[in-house]
C-alpha positions in Angstrom: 12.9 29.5 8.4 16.3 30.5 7.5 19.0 27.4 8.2 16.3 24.6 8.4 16.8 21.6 6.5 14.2 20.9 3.5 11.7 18.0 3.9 12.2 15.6 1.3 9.2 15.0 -1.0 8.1 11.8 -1.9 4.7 10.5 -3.6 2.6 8.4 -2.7 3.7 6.2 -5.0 7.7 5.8 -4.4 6.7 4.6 -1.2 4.8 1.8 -2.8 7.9 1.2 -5.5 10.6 -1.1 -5.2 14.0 0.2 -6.0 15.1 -1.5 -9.6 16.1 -5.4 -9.2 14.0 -5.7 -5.7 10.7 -6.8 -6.2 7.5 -6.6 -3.6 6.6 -9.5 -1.3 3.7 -8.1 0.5 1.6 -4.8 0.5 -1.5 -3.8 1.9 -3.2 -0.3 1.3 -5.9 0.8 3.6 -8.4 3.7 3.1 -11.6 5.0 3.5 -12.3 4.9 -0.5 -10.5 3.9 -3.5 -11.3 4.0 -7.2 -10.1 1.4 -10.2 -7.7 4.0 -11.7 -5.8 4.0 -8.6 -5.8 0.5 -7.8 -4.0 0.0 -11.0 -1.3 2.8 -9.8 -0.6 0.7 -7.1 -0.5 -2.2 -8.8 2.1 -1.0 -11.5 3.9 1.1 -8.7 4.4 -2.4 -6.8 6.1 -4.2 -9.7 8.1 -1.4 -10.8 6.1 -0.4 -14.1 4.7 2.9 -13.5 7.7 4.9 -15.2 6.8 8.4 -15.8 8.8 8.2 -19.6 6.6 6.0 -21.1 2.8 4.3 -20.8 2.2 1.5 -19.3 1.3 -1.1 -21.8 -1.3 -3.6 -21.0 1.6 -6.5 -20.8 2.7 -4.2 -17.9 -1.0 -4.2 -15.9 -0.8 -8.1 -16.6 2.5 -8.8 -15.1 1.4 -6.5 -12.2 -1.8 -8.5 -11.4 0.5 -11.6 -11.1 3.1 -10.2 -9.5 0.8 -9.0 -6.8 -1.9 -12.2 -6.4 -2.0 -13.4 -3.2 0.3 -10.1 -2.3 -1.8 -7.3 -2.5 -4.8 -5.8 -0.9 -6.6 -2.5 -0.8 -8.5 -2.2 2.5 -11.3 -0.1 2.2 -14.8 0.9 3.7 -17.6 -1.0 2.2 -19.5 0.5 -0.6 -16.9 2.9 -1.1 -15.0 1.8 -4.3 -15.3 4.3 -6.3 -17.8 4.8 -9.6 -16.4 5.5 -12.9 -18.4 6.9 -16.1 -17.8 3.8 -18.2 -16.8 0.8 -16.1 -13.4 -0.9 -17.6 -14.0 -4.7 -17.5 -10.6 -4.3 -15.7 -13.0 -4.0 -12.7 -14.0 -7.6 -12.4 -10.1 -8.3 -12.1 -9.4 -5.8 -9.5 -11.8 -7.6 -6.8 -9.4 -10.2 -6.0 -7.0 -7.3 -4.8 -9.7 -5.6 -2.7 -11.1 -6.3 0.8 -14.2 -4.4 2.5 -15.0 -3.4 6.2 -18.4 -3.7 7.0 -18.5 -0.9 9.5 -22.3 1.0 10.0 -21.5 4.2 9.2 -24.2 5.8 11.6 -21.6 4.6 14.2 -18.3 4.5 12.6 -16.1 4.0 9.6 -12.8 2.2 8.5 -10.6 5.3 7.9 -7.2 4.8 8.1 -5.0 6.0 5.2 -1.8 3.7 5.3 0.3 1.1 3.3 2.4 -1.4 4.8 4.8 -2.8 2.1 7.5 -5.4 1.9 10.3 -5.6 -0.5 13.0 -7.7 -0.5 16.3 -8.5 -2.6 18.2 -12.3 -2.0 18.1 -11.8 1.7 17.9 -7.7 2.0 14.6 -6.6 3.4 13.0 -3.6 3.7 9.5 -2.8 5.5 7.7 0.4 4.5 4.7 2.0 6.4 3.3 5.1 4.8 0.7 7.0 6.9 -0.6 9.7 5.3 -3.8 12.1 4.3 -4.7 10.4 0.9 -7.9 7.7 0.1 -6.5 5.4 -2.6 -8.7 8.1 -5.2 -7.4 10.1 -8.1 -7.0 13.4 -6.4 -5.3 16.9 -7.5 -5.0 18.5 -4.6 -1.5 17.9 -2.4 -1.8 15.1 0.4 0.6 15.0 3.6 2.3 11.6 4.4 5.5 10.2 5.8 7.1 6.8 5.6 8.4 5.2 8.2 11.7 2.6 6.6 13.1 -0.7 8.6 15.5 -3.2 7.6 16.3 -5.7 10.0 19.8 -5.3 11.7 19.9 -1.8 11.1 20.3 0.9 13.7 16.9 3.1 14.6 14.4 3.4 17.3 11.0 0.8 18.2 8.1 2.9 17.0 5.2 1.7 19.7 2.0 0.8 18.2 3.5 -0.3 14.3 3.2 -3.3 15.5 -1.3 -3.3 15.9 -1.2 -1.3 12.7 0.9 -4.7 11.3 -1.9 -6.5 12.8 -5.1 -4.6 12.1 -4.1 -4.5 8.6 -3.3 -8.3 8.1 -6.4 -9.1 9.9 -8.5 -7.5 7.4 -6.1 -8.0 4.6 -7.3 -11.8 4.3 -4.0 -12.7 2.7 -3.6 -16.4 1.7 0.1 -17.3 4.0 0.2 -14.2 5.7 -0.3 -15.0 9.4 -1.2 -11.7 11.2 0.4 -13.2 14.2 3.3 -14.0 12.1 3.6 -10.2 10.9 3.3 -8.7 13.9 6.1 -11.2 15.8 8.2 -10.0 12.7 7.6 -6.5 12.4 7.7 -6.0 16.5 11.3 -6.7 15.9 12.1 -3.2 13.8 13.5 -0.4 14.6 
């Protein structure tokens, strides 16, 4: 396609990261499965402390887990977290970030593959949704996704519908402070 403008690429994970100096005030992650190793992605992507130049240390994971308490949920099916060989103890820690949906699978499942994320500044706000192909699971192969950005006052267009994914996802999220009402009245207002 000669003369057509690149897409930009983006992972998963820069949709998830603050830019340096903001920090994130709310994110939820839904998916059909998840495993611990990329829970803790997340979790470092959120605070800023996934940097591809050096390891994260376990300080780093530590910060992240209090950074994100009471901010943070991964959504997924029930019985669908993900086995490993040798269970970290880090696994005990991880179920205060995770929240399951009981739904029979004979009839159907929970399967969206999304992330709603808030980050802020002082009094500069940004909302992220990221809608996309990938279960919160270590995976090699390529994943298609796109993120949807708002800040209030800015130019753009209403997006219908953003606003039940808002509220579907705080519903299940169980946040402490986080009224899905509240969220939805808030994010109805983006463009």
């Amino acid at each position: 396609m000669s003369g057509a403008a690149a897409w930009q690429v983006t992972s998963y994970l820069d949709a998830l990261r603050p830019q340096p100096s903001w920090q994130a005030d709310l994110a939820i992650i839904a998916s059909y499965s998840a495993d611990p190793i990329s829970i803790v992605a997340a979790l470092l992507a959120l605070v800023g402390r996934d940097d591809e130049d050096r390891p994260a240390a376990r300080r780093d994971l530590a910060d992240a887990i209090e950074a994100a308490r009471d901010k943070f949920r991964v959504v997924i099916q029930r019985g669908r977290l993900g086995k490993m060989a040798r269970t970290p103890r880090l696994t005990g820690i991880l179920d205060q970030f995770l929240r399951d949906v009981a739904f029979d699978e004979r009839h159907q499942s929970w399967h969206p593959k999304t992330a709603l994320v808030k980050v802020s500044l002082d009094k500069h706000v940004e909302w992220r949704l990221w809608i996309g192909s990938r279960n919160l699971t270590a995976q090699e192969n390529r994943d298609l996704g796109f993120v949807l950005v708002a800040r209030p006052g800015e130019q753009g267009r209403r997006i219908p519908g953003i606003d039940n994914i808002a509220a579907a996802l705080a519903e299940r999220a169980v946040l402490p402070g986080v009224s899905a009402r509240r969220l939805v009245a808030e994010i109805a207002t983006l463009k």
